[in-house]
Backbone as JSON Lines, residues from 0, in Angstrom:
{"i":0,"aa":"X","n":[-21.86,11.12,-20.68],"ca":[-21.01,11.57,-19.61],"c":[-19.59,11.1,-19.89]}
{"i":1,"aa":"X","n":[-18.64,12.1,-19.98],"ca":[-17.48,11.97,-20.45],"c":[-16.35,12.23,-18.7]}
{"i":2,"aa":"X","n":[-16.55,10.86,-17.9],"ca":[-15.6,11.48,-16.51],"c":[-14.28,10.81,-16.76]}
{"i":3,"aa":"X","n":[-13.4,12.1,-16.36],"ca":[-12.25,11.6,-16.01],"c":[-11.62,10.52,-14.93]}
{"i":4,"aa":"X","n":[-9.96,10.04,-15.53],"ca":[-10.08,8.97,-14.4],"c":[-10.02,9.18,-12.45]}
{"i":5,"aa":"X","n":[-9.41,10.46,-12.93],"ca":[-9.2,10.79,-11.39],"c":[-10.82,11.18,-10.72]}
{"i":6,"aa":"X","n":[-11.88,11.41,-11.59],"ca":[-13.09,11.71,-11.16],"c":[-13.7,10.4,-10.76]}
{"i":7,"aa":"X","n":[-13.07,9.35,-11.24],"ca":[-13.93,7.55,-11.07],"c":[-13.05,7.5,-9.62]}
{"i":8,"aa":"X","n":[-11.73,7.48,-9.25],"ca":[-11.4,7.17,-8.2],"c":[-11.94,8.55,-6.67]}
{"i":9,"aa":"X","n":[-12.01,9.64,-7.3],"ca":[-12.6,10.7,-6.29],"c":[-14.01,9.76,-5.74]}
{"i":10,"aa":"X","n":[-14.93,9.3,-7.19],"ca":[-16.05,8.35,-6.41],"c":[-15.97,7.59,-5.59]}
{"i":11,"aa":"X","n":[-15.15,6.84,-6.32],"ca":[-15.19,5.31,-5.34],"c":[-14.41,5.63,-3.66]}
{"i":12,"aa":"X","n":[-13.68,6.49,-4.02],"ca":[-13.59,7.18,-2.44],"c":[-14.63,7.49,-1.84]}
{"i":13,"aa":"X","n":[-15.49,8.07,-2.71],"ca":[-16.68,8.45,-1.2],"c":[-17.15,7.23,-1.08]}
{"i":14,"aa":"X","n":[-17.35,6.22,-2.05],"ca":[-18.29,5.49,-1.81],"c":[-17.35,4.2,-0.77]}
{"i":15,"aa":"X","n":[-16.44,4.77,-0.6],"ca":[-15.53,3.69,0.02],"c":[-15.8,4.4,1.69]}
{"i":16,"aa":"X","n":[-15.64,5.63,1.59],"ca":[-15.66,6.1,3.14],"c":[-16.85,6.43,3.68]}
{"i":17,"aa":"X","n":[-17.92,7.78,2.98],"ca":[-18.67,8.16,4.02],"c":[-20.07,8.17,2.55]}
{"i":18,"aa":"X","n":[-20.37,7.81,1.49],"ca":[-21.45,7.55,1.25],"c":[-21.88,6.09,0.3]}
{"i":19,"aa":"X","n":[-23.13,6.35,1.08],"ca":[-23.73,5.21,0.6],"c":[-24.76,4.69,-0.97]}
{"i":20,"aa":"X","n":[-24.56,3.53,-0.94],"ca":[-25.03,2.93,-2.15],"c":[-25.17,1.71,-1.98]}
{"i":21,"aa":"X","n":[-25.29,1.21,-3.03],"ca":[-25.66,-0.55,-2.89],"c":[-24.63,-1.4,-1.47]}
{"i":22,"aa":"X","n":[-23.76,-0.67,-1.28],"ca":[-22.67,-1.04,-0.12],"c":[-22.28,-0.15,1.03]}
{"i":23,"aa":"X","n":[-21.91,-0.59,1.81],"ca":[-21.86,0.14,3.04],"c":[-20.55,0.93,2.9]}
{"i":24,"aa":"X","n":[-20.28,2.06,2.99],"ca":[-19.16,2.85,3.43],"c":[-18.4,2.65,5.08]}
{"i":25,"aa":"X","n":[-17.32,3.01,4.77],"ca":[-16.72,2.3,6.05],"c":[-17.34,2.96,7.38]}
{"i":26,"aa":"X","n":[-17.08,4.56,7.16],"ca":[-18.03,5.2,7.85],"c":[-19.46,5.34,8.63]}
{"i":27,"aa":"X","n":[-20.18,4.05,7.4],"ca":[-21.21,3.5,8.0],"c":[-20.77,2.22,8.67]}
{"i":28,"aa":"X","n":[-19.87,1.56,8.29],"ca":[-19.72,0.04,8.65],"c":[-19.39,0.4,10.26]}
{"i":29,"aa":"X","n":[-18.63,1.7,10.46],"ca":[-18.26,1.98,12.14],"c":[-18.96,2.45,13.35]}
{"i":30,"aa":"X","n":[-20.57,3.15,12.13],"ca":[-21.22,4.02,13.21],"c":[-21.71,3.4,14.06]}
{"i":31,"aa":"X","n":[-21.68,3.81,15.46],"ca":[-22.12,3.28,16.81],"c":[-21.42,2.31,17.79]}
{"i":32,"aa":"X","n":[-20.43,1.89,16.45],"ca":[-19.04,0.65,17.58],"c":[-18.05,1.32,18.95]}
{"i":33,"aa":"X","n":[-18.32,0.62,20.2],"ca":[-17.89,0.99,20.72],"c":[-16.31,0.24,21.24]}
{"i":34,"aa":"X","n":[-16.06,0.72,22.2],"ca":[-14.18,-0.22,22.06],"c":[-14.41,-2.08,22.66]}
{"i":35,"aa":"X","n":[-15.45,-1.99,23.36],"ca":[-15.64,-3.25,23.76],"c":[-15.86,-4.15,22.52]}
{"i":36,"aa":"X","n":[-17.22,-3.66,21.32],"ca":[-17.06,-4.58,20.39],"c":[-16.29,-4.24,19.2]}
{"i":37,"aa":"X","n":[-15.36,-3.29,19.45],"ca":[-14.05,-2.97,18.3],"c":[-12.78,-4.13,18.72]}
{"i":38,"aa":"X","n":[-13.24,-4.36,19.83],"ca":[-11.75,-5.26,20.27],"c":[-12.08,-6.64,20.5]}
{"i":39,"aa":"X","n":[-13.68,-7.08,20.07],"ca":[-14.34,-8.24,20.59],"c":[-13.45,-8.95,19.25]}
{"i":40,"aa":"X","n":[-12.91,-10.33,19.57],"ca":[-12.07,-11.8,19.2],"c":[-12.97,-12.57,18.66]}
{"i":41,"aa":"X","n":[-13.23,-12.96,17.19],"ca":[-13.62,-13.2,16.39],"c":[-13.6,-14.93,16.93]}
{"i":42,"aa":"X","n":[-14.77,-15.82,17.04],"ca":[-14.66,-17.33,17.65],"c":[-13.3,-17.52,16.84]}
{"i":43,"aa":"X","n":[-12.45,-18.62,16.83],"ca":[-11.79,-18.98,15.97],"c":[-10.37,-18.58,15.76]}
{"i":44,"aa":"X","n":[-10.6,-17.45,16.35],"ca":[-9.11,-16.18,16.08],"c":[-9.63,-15.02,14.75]}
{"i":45,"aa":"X","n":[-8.81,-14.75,14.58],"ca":[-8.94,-13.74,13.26],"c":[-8.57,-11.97,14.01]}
{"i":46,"aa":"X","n":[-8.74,-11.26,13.61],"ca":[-7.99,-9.81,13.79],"c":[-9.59,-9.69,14.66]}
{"i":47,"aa":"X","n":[-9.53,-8.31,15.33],"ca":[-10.64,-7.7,15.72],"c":[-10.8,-6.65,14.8]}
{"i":48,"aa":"X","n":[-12.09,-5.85,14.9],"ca":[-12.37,-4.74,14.18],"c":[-11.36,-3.8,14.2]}
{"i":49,"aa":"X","n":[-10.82,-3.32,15.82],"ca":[-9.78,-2.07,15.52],"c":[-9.03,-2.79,15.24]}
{"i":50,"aa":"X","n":[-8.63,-3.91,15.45],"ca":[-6.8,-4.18,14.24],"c":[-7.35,-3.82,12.93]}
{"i":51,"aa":"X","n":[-8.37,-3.75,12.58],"ca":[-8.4,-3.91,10.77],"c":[-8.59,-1.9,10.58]}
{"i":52,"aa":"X","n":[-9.57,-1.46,11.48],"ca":[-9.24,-0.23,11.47],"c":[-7.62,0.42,11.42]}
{"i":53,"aa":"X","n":[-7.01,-0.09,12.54],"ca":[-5.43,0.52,12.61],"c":[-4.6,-0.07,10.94]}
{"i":54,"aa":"X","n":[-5.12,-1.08,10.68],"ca":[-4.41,-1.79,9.34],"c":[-4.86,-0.34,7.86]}
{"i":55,"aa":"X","n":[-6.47,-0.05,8.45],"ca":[-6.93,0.81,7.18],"c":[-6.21,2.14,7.21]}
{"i":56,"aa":"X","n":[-6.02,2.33,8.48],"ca":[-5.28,3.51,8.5],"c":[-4.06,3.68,8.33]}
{"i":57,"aa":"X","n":[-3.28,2.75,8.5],"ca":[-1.86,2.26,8.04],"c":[-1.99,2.65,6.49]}
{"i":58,"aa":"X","n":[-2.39,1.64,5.89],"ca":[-2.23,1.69,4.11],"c":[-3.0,3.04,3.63]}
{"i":59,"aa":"X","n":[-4.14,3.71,4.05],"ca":[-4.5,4.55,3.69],"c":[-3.72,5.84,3.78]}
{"i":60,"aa":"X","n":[-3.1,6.22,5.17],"ca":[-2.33,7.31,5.6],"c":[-0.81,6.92,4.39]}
{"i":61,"aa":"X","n":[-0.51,5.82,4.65],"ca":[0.62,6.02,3.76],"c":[0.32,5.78,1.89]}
{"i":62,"aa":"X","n":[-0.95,5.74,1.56],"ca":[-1.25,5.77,0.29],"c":[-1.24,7.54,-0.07]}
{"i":63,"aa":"X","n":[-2.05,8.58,1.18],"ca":[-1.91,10.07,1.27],"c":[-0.25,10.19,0.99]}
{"i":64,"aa":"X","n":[0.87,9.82,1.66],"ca":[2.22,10.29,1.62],"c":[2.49,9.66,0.0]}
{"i":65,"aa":"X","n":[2.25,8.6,-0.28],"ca":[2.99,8.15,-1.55],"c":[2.48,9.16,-3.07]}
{"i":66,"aa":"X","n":[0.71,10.02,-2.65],"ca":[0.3,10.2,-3.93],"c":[1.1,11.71,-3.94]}
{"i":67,"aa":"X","n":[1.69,12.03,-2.52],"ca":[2.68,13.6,-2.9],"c":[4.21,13.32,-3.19]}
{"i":68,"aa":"X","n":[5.04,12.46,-2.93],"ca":[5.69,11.94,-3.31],"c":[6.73,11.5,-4.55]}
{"i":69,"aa":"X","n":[5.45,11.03,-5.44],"ca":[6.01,10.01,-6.39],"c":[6.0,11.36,-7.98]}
{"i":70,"aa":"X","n":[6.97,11.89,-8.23],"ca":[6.34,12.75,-9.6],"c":[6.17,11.67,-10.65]}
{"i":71,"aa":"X","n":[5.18,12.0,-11.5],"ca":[4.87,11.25,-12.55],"c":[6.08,12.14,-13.68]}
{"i":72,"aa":"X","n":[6.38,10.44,-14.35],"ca":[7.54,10.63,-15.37],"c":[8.75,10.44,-14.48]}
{"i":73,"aa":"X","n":[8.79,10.44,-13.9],"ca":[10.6,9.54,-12.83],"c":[10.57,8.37,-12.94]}
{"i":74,"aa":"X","n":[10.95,8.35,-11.53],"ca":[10.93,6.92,-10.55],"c":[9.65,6.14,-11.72]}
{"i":75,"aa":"X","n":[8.58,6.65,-10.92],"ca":[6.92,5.57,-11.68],"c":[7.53,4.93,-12.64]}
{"i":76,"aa":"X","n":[7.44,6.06,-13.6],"ca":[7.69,5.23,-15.09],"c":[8.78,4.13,-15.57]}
{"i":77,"aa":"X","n":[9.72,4.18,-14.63],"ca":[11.03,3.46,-14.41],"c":[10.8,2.11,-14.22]}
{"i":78,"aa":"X","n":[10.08,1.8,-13.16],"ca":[10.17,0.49,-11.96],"c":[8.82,0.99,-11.81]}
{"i":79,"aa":"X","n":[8.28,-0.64,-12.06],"ca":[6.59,-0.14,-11.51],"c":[6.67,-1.38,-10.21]}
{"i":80,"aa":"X","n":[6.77,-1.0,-8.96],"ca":[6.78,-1.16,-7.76],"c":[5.46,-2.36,-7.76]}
{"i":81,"aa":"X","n":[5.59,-3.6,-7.32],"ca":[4.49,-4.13,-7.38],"c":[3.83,-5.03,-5.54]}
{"i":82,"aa":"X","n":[2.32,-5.08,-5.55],"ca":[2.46,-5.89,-4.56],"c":[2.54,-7.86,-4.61]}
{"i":83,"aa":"X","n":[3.12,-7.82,-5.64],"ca":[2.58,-8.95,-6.31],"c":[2.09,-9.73,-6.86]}
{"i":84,"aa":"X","n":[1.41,-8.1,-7.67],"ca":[0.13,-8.92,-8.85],"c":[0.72,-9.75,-9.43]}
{"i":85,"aa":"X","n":[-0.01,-10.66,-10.26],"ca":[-0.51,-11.66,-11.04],"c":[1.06,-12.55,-11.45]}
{"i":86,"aa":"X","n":[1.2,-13.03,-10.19],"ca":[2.61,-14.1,-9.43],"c":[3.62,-13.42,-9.85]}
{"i":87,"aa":"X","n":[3.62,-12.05,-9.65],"ca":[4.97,-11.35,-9.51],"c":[5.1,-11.36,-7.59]}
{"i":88,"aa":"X","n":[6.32,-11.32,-7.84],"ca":[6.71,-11.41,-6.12],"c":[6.68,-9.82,-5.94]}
{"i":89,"aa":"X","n":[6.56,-9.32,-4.6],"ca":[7.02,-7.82,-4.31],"c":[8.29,-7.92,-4.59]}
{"i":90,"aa":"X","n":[8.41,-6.11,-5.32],"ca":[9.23,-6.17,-4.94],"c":[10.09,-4.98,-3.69]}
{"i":91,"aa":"X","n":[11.88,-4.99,-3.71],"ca":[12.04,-4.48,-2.89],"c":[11.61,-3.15,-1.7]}
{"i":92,"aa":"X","n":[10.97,-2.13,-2.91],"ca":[10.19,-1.38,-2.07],"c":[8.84,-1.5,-1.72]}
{"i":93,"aa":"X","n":[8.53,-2.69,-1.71],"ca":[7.24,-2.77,-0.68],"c":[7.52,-4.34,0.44]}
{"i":94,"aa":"X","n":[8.57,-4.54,0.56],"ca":[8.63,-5.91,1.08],"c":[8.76,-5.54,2.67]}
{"i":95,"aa":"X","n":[8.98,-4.09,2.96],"ca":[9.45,-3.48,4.32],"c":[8.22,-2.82,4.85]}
{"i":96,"aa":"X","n":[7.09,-2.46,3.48],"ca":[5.95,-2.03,4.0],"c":[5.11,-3.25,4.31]}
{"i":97,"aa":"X","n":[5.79,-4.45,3.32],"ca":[4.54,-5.63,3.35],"c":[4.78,-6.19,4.96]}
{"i":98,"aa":"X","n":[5.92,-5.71,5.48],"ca":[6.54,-6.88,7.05],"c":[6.2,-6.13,7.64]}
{"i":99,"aa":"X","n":[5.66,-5.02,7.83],"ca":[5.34,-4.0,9.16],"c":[4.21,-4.63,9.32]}
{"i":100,"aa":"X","n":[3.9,-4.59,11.09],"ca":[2.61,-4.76,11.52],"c":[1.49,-4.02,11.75]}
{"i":101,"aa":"X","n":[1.0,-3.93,10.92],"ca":[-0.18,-2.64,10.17],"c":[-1.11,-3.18,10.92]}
{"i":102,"aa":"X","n":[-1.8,-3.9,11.85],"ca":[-2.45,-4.37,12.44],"c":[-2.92,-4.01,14.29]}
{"i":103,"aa":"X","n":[-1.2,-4.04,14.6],"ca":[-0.88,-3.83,15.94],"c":[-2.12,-5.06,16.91]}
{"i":104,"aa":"X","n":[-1.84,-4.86,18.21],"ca":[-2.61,-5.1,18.84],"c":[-4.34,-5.41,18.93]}
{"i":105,"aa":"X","n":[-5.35,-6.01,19.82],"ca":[-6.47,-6.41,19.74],"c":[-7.56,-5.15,20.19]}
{"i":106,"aa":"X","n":[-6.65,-4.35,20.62],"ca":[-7.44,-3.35,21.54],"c":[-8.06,-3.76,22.57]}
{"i":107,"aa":"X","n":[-7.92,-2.78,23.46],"ca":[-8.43,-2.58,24.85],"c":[-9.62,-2.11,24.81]}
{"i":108,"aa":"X","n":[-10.58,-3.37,25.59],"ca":[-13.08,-3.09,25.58],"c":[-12.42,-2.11,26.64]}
{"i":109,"aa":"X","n":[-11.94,-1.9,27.39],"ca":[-12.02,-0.89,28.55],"c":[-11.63,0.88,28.11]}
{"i":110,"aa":"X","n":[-10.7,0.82,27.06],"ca":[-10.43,2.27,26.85],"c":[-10.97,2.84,25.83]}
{"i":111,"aa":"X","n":[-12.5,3.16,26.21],"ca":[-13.03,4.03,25.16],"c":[-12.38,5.49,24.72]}
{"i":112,"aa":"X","n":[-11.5,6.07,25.32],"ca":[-10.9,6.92,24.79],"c":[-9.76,7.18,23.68]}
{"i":113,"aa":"X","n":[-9.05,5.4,23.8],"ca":[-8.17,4.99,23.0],"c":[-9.2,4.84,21.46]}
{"i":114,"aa":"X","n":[-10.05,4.08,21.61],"ca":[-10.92,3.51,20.9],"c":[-11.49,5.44,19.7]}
{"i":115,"aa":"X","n":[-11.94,6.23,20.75],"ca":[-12.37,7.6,20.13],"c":[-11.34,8.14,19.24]}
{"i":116,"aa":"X","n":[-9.78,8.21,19.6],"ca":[-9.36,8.53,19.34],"c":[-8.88,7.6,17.4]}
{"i":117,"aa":"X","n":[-8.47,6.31,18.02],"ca":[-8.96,5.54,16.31],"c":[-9.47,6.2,15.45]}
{"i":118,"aa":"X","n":[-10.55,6.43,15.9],"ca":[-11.48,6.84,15.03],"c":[-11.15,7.94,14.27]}
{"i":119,"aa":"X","n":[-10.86,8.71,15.7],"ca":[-10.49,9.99,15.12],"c":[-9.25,10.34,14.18]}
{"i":120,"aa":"X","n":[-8.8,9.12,14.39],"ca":[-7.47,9.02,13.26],"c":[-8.11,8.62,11.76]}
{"i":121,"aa":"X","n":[-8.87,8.1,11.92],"ca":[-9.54,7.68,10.86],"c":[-10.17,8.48,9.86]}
{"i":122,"aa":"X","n":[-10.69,9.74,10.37],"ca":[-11.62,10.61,10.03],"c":[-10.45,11.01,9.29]}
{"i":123,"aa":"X","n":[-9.63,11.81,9.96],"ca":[-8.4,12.73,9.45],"c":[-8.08,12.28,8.52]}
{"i":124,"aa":"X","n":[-7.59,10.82,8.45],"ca":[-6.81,10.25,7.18],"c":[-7.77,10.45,6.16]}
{"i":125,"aa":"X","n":[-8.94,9.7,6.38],"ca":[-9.63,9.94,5.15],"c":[-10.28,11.14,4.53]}
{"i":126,"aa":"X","n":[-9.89,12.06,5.31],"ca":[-10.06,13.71,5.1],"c":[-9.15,14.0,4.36]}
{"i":127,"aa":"X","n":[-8.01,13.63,4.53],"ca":[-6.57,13.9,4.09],"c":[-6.44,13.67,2.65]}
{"i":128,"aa":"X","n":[-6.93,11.81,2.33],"ca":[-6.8,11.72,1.65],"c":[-8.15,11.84,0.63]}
{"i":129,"aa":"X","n":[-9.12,12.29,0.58],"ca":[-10.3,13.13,-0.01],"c":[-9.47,14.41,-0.38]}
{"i":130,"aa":"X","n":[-8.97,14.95,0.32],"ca":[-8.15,16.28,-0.54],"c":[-7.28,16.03,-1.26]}
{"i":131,"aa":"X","n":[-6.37,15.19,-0.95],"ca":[-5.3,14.66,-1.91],"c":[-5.9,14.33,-3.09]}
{"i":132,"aa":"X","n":[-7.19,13.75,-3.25],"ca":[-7.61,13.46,-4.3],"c":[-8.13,14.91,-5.39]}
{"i":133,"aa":"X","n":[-8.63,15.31,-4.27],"ca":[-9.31,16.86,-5.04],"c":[-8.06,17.93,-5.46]}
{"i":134,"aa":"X","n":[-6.81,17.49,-5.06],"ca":[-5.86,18.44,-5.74],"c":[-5.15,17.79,-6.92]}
{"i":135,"aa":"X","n":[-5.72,16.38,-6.98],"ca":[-5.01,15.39,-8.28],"c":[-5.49,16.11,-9.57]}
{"i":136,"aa":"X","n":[-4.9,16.06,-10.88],"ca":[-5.7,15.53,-12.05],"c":[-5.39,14.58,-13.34]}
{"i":137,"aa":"X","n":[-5.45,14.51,-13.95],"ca":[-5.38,13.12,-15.02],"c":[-3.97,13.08,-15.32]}
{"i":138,"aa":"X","n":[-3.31,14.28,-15.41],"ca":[-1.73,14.97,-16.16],"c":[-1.14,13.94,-14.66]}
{"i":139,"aa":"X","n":[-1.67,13.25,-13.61],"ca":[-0.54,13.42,-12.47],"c":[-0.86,11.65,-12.22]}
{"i":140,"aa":"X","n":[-1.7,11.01,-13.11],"ca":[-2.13,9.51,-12.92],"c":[-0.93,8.63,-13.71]}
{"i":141,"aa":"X","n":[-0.14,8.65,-13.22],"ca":[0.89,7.48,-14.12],"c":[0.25,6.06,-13.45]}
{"i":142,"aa":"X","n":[0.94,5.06,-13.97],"ca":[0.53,3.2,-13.82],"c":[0.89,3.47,-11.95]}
{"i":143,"aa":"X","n":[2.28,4.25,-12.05],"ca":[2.38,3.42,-10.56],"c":[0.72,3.94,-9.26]}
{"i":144,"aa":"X","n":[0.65,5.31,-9.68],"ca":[-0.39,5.72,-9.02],"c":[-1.72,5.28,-9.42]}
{"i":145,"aa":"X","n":[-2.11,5.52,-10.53],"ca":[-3.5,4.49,-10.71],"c":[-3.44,2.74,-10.42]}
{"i":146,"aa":"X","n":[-2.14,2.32,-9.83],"ca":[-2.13,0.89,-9.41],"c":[-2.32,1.12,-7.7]}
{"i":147,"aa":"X","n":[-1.64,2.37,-7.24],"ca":[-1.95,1.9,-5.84],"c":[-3.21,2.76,-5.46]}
{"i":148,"aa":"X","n":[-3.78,3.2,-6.07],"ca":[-5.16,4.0,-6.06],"c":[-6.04,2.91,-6.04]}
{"i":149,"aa":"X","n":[-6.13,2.02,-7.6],"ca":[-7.25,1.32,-7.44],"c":[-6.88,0.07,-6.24]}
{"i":150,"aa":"X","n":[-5.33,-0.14,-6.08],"ca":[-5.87,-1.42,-5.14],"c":[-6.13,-0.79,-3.94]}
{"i":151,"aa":"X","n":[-5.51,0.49,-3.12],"ca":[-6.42,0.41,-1.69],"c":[-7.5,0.95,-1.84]}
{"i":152,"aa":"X","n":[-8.49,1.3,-3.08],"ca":[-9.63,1.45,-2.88],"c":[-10.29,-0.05,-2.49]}
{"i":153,"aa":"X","n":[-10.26,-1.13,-3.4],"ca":[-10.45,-2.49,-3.41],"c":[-9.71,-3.3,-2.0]}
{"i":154,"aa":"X","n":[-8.92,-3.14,-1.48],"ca":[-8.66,-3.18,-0.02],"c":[-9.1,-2.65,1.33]}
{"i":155,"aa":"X","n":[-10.18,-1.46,0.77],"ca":[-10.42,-1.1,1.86],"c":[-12.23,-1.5,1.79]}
{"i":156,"aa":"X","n":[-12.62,-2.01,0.57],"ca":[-13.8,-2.29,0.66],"c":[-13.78,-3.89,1.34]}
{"i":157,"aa":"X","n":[-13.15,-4.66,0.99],"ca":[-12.56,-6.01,1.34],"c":[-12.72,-6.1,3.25]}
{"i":158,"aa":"X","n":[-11.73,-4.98,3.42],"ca":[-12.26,-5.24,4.92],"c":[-12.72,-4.38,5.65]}
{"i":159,"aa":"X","n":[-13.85,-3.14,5.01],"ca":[-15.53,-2.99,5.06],"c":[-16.28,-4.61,5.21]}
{"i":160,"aa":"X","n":[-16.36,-5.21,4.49],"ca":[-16.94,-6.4,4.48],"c":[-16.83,-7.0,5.65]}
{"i":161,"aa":"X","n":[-15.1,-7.51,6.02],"ca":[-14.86,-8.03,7.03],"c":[-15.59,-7.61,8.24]}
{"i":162,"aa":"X","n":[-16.02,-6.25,8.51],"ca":[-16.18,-5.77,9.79],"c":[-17.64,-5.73,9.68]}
{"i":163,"aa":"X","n":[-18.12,-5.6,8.64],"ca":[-19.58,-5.61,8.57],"c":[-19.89,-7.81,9.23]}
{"i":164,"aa":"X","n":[-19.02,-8.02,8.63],"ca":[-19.65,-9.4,8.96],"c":[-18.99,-10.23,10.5]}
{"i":165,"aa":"X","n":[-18.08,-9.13,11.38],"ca":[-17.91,-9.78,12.38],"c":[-19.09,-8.64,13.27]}
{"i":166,"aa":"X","n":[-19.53,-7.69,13.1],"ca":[-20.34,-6.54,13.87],"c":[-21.68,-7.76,13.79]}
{"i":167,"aa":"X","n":[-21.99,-8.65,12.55],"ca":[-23.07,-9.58,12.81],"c":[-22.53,-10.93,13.8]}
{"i":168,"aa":"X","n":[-21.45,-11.13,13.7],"ca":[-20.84,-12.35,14.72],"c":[-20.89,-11.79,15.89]}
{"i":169,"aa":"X","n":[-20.85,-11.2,16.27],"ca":[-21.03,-10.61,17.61],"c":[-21.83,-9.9,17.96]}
{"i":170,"aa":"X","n":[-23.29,-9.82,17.66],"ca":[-24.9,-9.02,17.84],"c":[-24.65,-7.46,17.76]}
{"i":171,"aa":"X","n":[-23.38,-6.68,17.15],"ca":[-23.53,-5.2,17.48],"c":[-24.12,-4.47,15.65]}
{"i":172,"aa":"X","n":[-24.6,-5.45,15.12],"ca":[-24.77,-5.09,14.08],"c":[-26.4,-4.43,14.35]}
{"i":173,"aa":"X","n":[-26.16,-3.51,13.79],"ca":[-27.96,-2.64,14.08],"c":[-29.55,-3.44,13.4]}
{"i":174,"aa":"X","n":[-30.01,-3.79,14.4],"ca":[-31.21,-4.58,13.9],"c":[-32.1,-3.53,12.34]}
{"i":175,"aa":"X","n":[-31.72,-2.56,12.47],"ca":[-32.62,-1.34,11.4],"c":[-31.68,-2.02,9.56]}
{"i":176,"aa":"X","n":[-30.52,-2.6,10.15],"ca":[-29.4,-2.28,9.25],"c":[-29.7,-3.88,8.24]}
{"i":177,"aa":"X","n":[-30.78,-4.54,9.07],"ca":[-30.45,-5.49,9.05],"c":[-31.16,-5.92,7.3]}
């Protein structure tokens, strides 16, 4: 099997959003949460589930705008934009995305409609960006895009995890799942 690279990241997209394998897709990590335990406060402090949702949708929605954006052979090839890999500091164009609060608020257990709607932001984006992917191909992968491809794939599994393991801190994790 000879796959291309844009065919390895089309995977790990699904396997990041809506199918499953040895790991949970986020899609699964959400099914059945309602706004009470999307907004339930982790003992200790820490984000709730919808802050990390509103955070996924933050970097994801604006990972969709950056992959139409950026032509390969410009800008990319010029300045490879970093988030700070390996003790490089950011730099200037991400230091305004790194200070925004991609997080927002704890959410409201009372507004399940606010809570539906999340979601429903969620779906879209990652609809969005499932097509974005399916109109890519290898001719359009420069460093800067296969760098912010593979890290919010690897960011968004990171806090999959997170939410899988506060849905068990707080009993809404599905006894079947278990």
């Amino acid at each position: 099997m000879n796959r291309k690279q844009i065919d390895i990241f089309r995977m790990q997209f699904d396997f990041v959003w809506d199918t499953e394998t040895w790991f949970l897709p986020l899609e699964s990590a959400l099914a059945g949460l309602n706004s009470t335990d999307a907004s339930w406060q982790p003992p200790g402090g820490g984000n709730t589930i919808w802050q990390m949702v509103n955070h996924l949708n933050y970097y994801n929605a604006l990972l969709v705008r950056q992959l139409h954006v950026t032509t390969p052979g410009t800008e990319a090839s010029e300045h490879k934009p970093t988030y700070g890999d390996i003790g490089e500091p950011p730099d200037s164009k991400w230091e305004a995305v790194l200070a925004e609060d991609s997080f927002g608020g704890p959410g409201d257990p009372a507004d399940a409609d606010k809570w539906a709607a999340t979601m429903a932001e969620t779906r879209l984006i990652c609809e969005e960006l499932r097509q974005s992917l399916a109109q890519m191909n290898d001719s359009q992968l420069d460093e800067e895009r296969v760098g912010r491809l593979a890290r919010q794939m690897l960011h968004n599994v990171y806090h999959i995890g997170q939410i899988v393991f506060i849905r068990k801190q707080q009993g809404s994790w599905p006894k079947e799942r278990e």
